[in-house]
C-alpha positions in Angstrom: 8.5 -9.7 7.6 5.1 -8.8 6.1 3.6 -6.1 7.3 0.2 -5.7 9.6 -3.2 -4.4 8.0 -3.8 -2.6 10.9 -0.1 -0.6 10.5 -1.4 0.0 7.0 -4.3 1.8 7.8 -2.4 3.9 10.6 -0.4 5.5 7.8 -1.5 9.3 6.6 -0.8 10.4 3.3 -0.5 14.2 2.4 -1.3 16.1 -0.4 0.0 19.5 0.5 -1.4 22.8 -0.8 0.6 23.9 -3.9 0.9 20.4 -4.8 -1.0 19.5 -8.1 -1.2 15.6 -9.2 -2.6 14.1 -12.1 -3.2 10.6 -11.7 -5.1 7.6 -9.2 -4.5 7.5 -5.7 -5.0 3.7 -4.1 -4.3 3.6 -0.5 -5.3 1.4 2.5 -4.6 4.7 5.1 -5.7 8.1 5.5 -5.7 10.7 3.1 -5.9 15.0 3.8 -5.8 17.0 0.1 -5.2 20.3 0.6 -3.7 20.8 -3.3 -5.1 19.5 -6.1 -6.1 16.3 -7.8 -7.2 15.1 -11.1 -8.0 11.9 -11.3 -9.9 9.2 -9.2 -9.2 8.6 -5.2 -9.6 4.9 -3.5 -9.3 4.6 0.4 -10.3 1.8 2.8 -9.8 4.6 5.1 -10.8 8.0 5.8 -10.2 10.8 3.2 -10.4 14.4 4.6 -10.3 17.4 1.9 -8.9 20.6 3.4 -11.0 24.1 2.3 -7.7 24.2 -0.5 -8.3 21.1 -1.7 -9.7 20.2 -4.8 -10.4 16.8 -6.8 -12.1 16.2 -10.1 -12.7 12.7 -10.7 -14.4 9.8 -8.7 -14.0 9.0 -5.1 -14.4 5.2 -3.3 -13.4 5.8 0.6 -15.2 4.3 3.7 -15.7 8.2 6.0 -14.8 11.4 4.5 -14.7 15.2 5.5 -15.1 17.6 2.8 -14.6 21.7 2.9 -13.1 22.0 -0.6 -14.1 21.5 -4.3 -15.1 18.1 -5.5 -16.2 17.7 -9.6 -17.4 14.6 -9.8 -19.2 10.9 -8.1 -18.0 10.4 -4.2 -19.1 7.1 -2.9 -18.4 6.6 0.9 -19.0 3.2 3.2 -19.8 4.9 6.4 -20.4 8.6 7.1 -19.8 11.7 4.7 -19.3 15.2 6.3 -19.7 17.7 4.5 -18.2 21.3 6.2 -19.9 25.2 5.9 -17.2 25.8 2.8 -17.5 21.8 1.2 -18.6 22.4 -2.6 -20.1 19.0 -4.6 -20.8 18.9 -8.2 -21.2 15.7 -8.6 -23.7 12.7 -7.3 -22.9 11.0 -3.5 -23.6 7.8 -2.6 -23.3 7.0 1.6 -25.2 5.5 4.4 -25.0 8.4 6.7 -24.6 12.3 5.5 -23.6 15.9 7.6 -24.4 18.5 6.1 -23.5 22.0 8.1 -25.1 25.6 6.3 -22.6 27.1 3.7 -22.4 23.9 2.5 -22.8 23.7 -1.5 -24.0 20.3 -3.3 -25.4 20.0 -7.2 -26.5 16.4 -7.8 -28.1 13.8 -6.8 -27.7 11.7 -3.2 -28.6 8.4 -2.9 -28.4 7.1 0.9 -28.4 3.2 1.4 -28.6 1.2 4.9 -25.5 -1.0 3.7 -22.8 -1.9 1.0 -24.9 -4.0 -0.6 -27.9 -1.6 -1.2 -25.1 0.7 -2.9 -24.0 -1.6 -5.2 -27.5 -2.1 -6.7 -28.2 1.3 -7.3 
């Protein structure tokens, strides 16, 4: 039996503190980082990184929460949140953007009304 889209993007996928992966992560459900992560992330979900949580590399997800360490491009679909102990070096690409004080960003931010703005940028 094949399974649902909708069951896909139910699951949650962990990366625990402690844990250290090098290597892509494609996934159609959630993802929370709290460890570490080199290499490039791709959701049609939600990704949430915990304030443990780092990633270097590029990251394609449609909402995201961020309190840890990102080095490098984050690209989100929907609505980026960016908590008091969030950390971005890197450029962001989003429609809609939270920022809350404590929050540290180097780059640039380019905020489109749609998908199809972002992809001419």
């Amino acid at each position: 039996m094949a399974k649902n889209h909708d069951e896909d993007l139910k699951n949650l996928n962990i990366i625990s503190n402690g844990t250290s992966i090098i290597g892509n992560i494609v996934s159609n459900g959630d993802i929370r980082i709290d460890g570490s992560l080199e290499g490039n992330v791709e959701t049609k979900a939600k990704l949430v990184l915990g304030e443990t949580g780092k990633i270097k590399g590029e990251i394609i997800c449609a909402t995201s929460e961020i309190s840890g360490l990102i080095e490098g491009k984050i690209s989100v679909e929907d609505i980026l949140a960016l908590k008091s102990t969030a950390q971005i070096i890197g450029d962001i690409q989003t429609t809609k953007i939270s920022i809350e004080p404590g929050a540290v960003f180097t780059g640039t931010c380019n905020m489109c009304t749609n998908i199809q703005d972002k992809e001419n940028i």
